[in-house]
mmCIF file of the N, C-alpha and C atoms, coordinates in Angstrom:
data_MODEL
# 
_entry.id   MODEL 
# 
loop_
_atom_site.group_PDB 
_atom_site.id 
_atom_site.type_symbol 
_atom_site.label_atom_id 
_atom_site.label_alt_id 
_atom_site.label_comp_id 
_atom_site.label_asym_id 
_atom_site.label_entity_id 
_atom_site.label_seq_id 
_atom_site.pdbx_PDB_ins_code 
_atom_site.Cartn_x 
_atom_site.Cartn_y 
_atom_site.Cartn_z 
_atom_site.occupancy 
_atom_site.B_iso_or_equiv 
_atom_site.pdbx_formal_charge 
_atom_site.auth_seq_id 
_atom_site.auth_comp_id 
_atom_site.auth_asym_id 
_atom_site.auth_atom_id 
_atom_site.pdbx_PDB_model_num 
ATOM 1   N N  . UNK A 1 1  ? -26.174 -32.309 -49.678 1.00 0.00 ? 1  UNK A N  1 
ATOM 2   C CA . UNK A 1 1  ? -26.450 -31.066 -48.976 1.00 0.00 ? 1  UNK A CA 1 
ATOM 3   C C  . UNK A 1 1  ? -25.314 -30.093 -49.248 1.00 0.00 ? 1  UNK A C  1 
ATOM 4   N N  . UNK A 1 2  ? -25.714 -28.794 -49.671 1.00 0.00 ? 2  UNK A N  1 
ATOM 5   C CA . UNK A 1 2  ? -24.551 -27.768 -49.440 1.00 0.00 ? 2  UNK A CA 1 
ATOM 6   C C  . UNK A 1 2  ? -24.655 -27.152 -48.218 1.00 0.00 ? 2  UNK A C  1 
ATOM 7   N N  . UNK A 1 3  ? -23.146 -26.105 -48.564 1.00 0.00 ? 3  UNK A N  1 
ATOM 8   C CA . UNK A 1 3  ? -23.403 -25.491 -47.253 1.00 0.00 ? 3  UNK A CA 1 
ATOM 9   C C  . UNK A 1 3  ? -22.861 -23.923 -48.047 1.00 0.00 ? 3  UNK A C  1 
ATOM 10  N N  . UNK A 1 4  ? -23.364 -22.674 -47.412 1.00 0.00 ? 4  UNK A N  1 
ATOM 11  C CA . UNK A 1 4  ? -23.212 -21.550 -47.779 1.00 0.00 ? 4  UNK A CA 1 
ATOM 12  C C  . UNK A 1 4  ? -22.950 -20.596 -46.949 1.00 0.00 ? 4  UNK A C  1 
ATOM 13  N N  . UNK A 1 5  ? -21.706 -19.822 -47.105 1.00 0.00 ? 5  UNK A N  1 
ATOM 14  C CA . UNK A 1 5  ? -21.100 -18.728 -46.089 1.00 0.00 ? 5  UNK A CA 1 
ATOM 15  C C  . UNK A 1 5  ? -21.086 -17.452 -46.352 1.00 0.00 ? 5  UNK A C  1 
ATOM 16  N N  . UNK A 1 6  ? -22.228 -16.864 -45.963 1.00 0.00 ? 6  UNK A N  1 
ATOM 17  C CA . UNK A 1 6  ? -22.882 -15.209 -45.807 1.00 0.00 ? 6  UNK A CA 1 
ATOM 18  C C  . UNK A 1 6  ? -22.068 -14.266 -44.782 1.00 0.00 ? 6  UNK A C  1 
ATOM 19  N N  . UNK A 1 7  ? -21.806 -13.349 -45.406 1.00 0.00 ? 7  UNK A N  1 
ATOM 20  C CA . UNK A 1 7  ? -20.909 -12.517 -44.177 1.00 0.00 ? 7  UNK A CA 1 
ATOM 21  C C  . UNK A 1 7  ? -22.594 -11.324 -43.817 1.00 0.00 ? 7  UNK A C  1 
ATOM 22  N N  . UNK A 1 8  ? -23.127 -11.079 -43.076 1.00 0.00 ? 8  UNK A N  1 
ATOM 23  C CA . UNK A 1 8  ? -23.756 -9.803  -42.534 1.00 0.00 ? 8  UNK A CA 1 
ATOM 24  C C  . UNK A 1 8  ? -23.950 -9.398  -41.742 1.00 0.00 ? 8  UNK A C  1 
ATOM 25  N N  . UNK A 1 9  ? -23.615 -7.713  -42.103 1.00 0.00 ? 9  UNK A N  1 
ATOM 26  C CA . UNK A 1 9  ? -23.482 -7.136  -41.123 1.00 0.00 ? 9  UNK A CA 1 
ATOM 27  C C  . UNK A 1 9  ? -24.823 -6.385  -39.928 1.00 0.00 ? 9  UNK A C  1 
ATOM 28  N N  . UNK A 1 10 ? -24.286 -7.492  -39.133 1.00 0.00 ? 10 UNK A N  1 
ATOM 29  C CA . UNK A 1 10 ? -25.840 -7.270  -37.727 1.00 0.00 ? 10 UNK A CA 1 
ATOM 30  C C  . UNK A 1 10 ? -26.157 -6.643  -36.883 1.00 0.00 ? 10 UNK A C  1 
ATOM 31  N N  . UNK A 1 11 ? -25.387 -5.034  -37.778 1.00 0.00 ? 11 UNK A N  1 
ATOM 32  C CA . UNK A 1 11 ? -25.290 -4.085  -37.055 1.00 0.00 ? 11 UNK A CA 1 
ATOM 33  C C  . UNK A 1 11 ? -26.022 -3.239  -37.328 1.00 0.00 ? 11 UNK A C  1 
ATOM 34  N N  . UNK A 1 12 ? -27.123 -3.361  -38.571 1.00 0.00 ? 12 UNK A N  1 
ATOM 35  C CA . UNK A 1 12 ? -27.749 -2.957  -39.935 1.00 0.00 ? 12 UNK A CA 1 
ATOM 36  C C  . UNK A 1 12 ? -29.293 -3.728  -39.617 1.00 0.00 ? 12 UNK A C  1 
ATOM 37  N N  . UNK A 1 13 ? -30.386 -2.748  -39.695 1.00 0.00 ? 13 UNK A N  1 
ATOM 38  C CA . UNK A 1 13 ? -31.602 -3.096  -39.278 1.00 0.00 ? 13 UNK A CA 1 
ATOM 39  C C  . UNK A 1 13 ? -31.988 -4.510  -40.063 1.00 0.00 ? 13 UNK A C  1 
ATOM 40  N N  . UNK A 1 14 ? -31.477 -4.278  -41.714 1.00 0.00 ? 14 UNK A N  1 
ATOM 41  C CA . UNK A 1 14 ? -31.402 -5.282  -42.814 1.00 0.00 ? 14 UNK A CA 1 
ATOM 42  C C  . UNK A 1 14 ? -30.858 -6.698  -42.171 1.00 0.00 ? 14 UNK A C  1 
ATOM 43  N N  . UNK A 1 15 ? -29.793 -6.743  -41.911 1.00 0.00 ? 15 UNK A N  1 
ATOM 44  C CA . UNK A 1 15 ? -29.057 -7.715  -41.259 1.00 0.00 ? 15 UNK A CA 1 
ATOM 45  C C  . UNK A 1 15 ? -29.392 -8.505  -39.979 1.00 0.00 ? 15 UNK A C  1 
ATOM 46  N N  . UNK A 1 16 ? -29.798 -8.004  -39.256 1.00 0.00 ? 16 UNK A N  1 
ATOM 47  C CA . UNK A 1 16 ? -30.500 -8.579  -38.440 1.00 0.00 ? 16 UNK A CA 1 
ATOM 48  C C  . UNK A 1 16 ? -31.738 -9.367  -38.685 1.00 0.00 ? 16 UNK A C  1 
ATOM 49  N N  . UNK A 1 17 ? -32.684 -8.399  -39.724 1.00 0.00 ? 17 UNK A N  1 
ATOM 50  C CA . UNK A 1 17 ? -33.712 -9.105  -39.848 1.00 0.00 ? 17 UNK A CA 1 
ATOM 51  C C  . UNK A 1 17 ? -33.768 -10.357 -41.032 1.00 0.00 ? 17 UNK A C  1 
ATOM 52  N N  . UNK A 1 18 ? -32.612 -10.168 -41.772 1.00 0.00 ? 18 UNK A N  1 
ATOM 53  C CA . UNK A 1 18 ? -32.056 -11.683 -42.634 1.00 0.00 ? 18 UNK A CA 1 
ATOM 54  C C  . UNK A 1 18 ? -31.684 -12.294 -41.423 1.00 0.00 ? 18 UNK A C  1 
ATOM 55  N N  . UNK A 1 19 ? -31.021 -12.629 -40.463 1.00 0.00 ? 19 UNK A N  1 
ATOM 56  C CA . UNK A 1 19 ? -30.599 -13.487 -39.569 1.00 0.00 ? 19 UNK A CA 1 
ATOM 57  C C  . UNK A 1 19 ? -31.708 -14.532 -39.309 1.00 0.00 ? 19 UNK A C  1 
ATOM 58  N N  . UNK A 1 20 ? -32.756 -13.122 -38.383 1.00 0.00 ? 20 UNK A N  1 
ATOM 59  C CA . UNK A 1 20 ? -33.893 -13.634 -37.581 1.00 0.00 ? 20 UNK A CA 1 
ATOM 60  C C  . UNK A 1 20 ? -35.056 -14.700 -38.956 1.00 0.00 ? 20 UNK A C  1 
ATOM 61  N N  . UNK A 1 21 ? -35.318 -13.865 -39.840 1.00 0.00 ? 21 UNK A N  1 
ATOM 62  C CA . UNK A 1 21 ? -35.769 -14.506 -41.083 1.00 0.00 ? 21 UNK A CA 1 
ATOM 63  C C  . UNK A 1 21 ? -34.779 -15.984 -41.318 1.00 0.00 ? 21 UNK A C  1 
ATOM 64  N N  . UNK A 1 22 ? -33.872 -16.561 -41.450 1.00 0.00 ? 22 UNK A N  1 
ATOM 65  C CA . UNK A 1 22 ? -33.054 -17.690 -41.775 1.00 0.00 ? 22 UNK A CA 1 
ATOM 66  C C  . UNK A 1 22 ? -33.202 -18.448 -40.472 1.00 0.00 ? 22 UNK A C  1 
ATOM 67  N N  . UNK A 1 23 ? -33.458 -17.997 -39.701 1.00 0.00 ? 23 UNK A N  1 
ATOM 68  C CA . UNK A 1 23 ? -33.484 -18.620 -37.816 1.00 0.00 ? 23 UNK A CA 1 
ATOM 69  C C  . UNK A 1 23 ? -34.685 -19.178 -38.251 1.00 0.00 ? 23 UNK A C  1 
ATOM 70  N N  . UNK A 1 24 ? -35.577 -18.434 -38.494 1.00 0.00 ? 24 UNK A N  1 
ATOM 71  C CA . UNK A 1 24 ? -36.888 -18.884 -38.519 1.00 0.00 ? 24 UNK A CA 1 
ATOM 72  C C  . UNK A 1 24 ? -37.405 -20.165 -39.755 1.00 0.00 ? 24 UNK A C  1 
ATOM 73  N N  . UNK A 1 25 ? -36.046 -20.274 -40.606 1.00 0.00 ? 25 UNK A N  1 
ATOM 74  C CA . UNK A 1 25 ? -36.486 -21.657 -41.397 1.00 0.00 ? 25 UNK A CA 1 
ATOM 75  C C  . UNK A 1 25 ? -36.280 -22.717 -41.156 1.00 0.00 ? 25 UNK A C  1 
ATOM 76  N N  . UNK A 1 26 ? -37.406 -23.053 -41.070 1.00 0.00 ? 26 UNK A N  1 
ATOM 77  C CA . UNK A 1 26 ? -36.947 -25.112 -40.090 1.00 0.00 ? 26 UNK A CA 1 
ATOM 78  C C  . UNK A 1 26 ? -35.854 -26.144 -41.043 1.00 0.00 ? 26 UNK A C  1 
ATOM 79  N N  . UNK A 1 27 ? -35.967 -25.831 -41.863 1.00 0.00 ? 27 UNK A N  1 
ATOM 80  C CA . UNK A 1 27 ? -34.837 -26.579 -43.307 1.00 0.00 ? 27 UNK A CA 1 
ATOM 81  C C  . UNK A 1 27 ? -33.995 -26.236 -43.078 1.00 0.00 ? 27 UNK A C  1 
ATOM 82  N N  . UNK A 1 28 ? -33.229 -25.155 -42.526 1.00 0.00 ? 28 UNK A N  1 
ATOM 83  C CA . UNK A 1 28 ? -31.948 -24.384 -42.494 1.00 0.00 ? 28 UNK A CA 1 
ATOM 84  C C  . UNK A 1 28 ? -31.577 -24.571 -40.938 1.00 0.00 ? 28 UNK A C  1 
ATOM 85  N N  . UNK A 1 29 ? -29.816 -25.059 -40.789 1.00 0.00 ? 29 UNK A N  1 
ATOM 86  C CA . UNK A 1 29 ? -29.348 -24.912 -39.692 1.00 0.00 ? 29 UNK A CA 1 
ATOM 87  C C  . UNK A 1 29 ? -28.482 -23.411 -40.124 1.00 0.00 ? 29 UNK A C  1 
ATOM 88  N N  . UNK A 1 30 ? -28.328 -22.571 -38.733 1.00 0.00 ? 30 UNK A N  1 
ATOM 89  C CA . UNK A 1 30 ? -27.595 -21.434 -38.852 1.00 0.00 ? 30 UNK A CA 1 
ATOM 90  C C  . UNK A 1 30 ? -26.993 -21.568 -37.966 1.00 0.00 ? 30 UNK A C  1 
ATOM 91  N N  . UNK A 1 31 ? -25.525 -21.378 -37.926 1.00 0.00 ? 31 UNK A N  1 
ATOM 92  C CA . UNK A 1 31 ? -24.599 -20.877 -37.318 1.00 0.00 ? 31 UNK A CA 1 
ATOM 93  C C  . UNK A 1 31 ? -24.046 -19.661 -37.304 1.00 0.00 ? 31 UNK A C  1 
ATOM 94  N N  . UNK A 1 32 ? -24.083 -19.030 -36.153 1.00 0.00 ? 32 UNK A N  1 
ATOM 95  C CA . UNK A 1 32 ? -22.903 -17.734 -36.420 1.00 0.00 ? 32 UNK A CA 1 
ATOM 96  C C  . UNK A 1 32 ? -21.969 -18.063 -35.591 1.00 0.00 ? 32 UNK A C  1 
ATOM 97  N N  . UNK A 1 33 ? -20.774 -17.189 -36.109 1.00 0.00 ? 33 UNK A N  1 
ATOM 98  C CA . UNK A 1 33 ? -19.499 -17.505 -35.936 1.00 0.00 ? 33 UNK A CA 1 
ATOM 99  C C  . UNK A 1 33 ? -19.209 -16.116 -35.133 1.00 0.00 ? 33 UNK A C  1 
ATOM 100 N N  . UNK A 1 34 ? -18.368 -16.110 -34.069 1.00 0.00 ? 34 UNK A N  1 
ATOM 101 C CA . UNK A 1 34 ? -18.627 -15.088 -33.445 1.00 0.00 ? 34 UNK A CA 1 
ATOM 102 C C  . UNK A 1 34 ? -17.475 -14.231 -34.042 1.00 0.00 ? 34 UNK A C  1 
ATOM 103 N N  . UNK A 1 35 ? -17.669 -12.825 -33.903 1.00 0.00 ? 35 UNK A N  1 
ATOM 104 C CA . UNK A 1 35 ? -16.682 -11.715 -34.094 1.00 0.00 ? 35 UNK A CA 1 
ATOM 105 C C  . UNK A 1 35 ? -15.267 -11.652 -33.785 1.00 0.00 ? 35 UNK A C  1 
ATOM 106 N N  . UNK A 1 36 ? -14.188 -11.479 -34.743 1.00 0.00 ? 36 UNK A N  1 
ATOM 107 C CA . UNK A 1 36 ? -13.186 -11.144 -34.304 1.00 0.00 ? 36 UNK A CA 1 
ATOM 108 C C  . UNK A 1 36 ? -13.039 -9.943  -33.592 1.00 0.00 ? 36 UNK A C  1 
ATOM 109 N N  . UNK A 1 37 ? -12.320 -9.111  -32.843 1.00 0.00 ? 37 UNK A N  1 
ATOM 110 C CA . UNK A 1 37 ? -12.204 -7.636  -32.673 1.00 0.00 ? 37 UNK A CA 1 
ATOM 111 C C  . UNK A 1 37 ? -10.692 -7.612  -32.970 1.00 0.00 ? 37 UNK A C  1 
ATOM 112 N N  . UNK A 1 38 ? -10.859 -6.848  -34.596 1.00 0.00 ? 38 UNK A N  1 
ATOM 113 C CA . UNK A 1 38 ? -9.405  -6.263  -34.458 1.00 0.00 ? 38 UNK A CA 1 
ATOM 114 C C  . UNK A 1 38 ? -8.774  -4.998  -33.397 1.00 0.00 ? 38 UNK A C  1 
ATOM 115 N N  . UNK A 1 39 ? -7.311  -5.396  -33.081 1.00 0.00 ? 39 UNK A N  1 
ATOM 116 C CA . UNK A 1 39 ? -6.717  -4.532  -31.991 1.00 0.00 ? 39 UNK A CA 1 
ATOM 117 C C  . UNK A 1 39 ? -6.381  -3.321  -32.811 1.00 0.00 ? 39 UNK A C  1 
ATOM 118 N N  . UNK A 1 40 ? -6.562  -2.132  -32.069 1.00 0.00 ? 40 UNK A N  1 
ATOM 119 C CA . UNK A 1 40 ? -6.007  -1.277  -32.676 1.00 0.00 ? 40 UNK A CA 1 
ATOM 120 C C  . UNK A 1 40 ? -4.472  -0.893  -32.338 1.00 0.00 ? 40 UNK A C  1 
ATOM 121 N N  . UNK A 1 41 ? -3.630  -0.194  -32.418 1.00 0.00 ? 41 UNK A N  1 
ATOM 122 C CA . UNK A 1 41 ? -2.178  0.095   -32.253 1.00 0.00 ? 41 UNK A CA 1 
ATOM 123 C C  . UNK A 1 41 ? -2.040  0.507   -30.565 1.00 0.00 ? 41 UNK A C  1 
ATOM 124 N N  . UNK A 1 42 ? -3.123  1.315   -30.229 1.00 0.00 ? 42 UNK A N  1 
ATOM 125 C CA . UNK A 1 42 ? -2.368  1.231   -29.009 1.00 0.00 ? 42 UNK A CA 1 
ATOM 126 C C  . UNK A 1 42 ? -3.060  -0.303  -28.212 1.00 0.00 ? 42 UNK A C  1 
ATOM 127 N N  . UNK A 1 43 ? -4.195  -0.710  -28.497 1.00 0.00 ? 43 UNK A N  1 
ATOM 128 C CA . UNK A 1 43 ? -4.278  -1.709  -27.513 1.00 0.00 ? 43 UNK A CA 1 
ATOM 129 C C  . UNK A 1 43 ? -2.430  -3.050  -27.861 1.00 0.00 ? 43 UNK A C  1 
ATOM 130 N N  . UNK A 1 44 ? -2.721  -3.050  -29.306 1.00 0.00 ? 44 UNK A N  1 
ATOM 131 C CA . UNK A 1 44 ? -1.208  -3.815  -29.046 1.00 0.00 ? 44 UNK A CA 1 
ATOM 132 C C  . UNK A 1 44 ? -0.272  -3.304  -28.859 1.00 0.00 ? 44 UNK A C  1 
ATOM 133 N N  . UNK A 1 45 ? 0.068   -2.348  -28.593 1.00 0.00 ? 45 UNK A N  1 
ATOM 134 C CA . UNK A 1 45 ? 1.270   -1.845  -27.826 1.00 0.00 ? 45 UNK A CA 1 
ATOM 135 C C  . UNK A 1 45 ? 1.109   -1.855  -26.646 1.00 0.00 ? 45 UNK A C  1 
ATOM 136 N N  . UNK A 1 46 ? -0.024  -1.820  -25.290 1.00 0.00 ? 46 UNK A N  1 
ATOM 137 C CA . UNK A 1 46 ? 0.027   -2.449  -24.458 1.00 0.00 ? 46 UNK A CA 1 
ATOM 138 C C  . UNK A 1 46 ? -0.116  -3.643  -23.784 1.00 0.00 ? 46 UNK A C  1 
ATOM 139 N N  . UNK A 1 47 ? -0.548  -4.505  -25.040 1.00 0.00 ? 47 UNK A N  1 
ATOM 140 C CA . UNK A 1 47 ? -0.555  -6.095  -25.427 1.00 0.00 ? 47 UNK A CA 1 
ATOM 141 C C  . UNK A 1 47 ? 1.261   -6.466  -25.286 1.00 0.00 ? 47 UNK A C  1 
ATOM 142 N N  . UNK A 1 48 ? 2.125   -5.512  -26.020 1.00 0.00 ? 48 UNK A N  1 
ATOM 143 C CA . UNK A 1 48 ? 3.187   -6.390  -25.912 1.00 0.00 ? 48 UNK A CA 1 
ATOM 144 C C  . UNK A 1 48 ? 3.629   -5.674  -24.693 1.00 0.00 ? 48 UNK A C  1 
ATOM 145 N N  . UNK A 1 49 ? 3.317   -4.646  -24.044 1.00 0.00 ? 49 UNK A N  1 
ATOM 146 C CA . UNK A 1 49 ? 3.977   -4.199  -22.951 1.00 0.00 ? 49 UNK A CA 1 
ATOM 147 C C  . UNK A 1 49 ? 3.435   -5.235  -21.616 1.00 0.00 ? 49 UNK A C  1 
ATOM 148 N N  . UNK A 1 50 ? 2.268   -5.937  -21.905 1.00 0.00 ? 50 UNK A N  1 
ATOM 149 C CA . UNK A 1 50 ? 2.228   -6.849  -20.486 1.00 0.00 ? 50 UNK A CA 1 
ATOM 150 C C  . UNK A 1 50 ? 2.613   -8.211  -20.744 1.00 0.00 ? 50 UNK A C  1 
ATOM 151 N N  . UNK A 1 51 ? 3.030   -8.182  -22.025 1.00 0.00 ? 51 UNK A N  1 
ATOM 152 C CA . UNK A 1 51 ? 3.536   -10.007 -22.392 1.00 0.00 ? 51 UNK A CA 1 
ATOM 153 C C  . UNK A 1 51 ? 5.449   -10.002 -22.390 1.00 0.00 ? 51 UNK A C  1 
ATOM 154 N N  . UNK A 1 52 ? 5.556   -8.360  -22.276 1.00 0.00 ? 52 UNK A N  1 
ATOM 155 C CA . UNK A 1 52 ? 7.066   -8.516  -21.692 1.00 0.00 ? 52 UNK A CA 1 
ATOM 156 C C  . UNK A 1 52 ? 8.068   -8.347  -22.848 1.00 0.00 ? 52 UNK A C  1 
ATOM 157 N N  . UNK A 1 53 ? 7.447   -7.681  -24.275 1.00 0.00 ? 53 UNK A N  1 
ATOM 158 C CA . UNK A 1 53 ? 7.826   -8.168  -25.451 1.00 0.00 ? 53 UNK A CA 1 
ATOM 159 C C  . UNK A 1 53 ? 8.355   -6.499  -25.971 1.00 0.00 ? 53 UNK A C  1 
ATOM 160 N N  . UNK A 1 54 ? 8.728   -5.845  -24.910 1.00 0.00 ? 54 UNK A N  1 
ATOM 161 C CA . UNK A 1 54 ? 9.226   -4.592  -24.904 1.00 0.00 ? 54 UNK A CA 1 
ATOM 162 C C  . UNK A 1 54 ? 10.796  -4.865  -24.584 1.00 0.00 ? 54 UNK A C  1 
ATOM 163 N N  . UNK A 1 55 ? 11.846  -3.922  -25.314 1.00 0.00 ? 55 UNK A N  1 
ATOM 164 C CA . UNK A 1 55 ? 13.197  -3.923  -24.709 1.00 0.00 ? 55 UNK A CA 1 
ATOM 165 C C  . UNK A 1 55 ? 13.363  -1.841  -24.544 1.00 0.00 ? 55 UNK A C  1 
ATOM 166 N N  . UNK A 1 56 ? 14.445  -1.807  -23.685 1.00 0.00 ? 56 UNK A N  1 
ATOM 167 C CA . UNK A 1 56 ? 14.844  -0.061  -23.387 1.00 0.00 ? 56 UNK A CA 1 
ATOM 168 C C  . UNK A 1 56 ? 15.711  -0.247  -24.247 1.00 0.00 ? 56 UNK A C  1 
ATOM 169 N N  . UNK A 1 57 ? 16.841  0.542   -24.850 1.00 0.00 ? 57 UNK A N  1 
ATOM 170 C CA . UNK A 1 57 ? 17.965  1.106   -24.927 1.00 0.00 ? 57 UNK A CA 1 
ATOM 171 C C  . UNK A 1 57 ? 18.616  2.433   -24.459 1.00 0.00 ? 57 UNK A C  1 
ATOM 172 N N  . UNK A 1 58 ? 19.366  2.970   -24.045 1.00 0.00 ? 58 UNK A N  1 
ATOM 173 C CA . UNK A 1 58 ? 19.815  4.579   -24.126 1.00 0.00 ? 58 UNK A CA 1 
ATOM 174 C C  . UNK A 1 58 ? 19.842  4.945   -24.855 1.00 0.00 ? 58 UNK A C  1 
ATOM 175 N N  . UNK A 1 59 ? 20.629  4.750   -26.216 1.00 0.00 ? 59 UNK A N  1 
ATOM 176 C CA . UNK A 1 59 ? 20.380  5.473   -27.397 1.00 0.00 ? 59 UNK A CA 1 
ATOM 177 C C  . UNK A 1 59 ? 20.354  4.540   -28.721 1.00 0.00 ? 59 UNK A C  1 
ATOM 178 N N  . UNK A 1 60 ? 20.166  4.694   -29.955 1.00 0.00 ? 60 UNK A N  1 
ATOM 179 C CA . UNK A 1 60 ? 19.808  4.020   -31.009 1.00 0.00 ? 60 UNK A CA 1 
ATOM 180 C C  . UNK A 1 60 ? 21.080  3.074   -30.969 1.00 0.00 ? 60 UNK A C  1 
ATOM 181 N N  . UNK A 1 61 ? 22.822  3.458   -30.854 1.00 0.00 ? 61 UNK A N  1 
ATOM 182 C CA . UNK A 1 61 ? 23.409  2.617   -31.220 1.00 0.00 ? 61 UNK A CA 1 
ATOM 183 C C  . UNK A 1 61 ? 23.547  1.212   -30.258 1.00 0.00 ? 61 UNK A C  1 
ATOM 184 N N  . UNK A 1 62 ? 22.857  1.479   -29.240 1.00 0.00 ? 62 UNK A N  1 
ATOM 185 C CA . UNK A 1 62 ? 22.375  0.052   -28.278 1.00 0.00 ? 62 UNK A CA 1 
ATOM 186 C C  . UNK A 1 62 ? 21.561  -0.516  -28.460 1.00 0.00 ? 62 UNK A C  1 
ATOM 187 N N  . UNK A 1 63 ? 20.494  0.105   -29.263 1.00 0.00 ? 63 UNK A N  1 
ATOM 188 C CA . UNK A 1 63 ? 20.144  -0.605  -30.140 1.00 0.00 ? 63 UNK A CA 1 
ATOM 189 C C  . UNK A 1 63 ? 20.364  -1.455  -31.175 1.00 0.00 ? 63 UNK A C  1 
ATOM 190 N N  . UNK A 1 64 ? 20.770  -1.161  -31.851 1.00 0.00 ? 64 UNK A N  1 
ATOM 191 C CA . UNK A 1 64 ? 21.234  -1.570  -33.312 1.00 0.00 ? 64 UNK A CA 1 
ATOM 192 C C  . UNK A 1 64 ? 22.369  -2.892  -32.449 1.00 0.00 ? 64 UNK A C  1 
ATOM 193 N N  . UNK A 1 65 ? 23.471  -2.510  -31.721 1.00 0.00 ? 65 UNK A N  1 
ATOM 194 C CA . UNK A 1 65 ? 23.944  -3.705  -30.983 1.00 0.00 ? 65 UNK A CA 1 
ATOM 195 C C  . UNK A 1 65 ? 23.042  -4.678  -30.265 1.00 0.00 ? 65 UNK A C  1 
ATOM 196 N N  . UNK A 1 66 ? 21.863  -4.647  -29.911 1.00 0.00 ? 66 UNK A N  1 
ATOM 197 C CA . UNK A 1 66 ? 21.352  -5.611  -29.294 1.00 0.00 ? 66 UNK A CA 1 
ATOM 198 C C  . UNK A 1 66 ? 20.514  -6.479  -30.298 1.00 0.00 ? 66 UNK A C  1 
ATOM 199 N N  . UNK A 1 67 ? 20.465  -5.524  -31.447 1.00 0.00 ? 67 UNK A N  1 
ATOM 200 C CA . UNK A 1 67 ? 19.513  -6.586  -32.420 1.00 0.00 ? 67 UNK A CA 1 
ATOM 201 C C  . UNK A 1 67 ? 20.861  -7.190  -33.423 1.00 0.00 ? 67 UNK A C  1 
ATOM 202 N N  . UNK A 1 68 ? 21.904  -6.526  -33.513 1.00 0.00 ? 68 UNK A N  1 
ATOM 203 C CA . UNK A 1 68 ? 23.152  -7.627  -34.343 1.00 0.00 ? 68 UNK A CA 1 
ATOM 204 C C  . UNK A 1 68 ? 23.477  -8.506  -33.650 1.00 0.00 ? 68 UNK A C  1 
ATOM 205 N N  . UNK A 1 69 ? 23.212  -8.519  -32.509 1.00 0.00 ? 69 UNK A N  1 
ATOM 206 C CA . UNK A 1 69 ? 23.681  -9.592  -31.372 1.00 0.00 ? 69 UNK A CA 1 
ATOM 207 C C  . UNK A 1 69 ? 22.694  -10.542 -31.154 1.00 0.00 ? 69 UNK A C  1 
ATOM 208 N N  . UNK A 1 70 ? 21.673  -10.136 -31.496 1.00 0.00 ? 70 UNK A N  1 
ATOM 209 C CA . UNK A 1 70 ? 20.540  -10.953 -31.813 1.00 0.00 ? 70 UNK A CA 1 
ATOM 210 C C  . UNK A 1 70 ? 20.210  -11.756 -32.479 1.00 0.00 ? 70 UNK A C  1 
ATOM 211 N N  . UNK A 1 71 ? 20.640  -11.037 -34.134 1.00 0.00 ? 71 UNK A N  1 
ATOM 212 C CA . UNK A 1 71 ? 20.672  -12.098 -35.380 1.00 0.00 ? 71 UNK A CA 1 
ATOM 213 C C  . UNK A 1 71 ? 21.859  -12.867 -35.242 1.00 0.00 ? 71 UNK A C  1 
ATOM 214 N N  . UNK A 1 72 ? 22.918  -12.472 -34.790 1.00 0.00 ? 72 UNK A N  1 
ATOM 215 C CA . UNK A 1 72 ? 24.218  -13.197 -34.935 1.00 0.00 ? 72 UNK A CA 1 
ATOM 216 C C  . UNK A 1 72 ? 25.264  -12.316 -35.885 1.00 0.00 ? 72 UNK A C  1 
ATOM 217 N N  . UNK A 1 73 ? 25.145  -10.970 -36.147 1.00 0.00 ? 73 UNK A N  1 
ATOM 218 C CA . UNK A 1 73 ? 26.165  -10.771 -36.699 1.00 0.00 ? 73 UNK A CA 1 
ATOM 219 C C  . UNK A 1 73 ? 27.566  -10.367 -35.705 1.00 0.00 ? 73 UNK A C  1 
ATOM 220 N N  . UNK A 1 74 ? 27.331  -10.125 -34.597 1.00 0.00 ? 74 UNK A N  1 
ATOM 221 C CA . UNK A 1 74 ? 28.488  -9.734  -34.005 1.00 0.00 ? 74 UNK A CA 1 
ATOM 222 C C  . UNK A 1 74 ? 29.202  -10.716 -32.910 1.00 0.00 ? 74 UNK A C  1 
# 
């Protein structure tokens, strides 16, 4: 037995009705695999703002000290 991995999109009158058409063959098991949703920039920027994965500084050079202090250079 093989097995074969179709990406379509079932968002597309076409696509759907290949689905429902392959559903409907008794020889064929179908699986779908459910959707990723990629994040866009701001949802992960408030993704890392509730996982805590935010730091402040006052100005850039407290910066730059908190990340050498970080890696280990200072």
């Amino acid at each position: 037995m093989s097995s074969y991995i179709l990406e379509v999109n079932e968002r597309k009158v076409s696509g759907k009705h290949l689905i429902a058409y392959l559903k409907s063959l008794s020889s064929l098991d179908v699986y779908l695999k459910p959707q990723t949703k990629e994040m866009s920039g701001l949802d992960e920027a408030i993704e890392d703002l509730k996982m805590g994965r935010v730091t402040k500084h006052k100005n850039f050079e407290e910066y730059q000290k908190a990340v050498y202090q970080e890696l280990g250079y200072v």
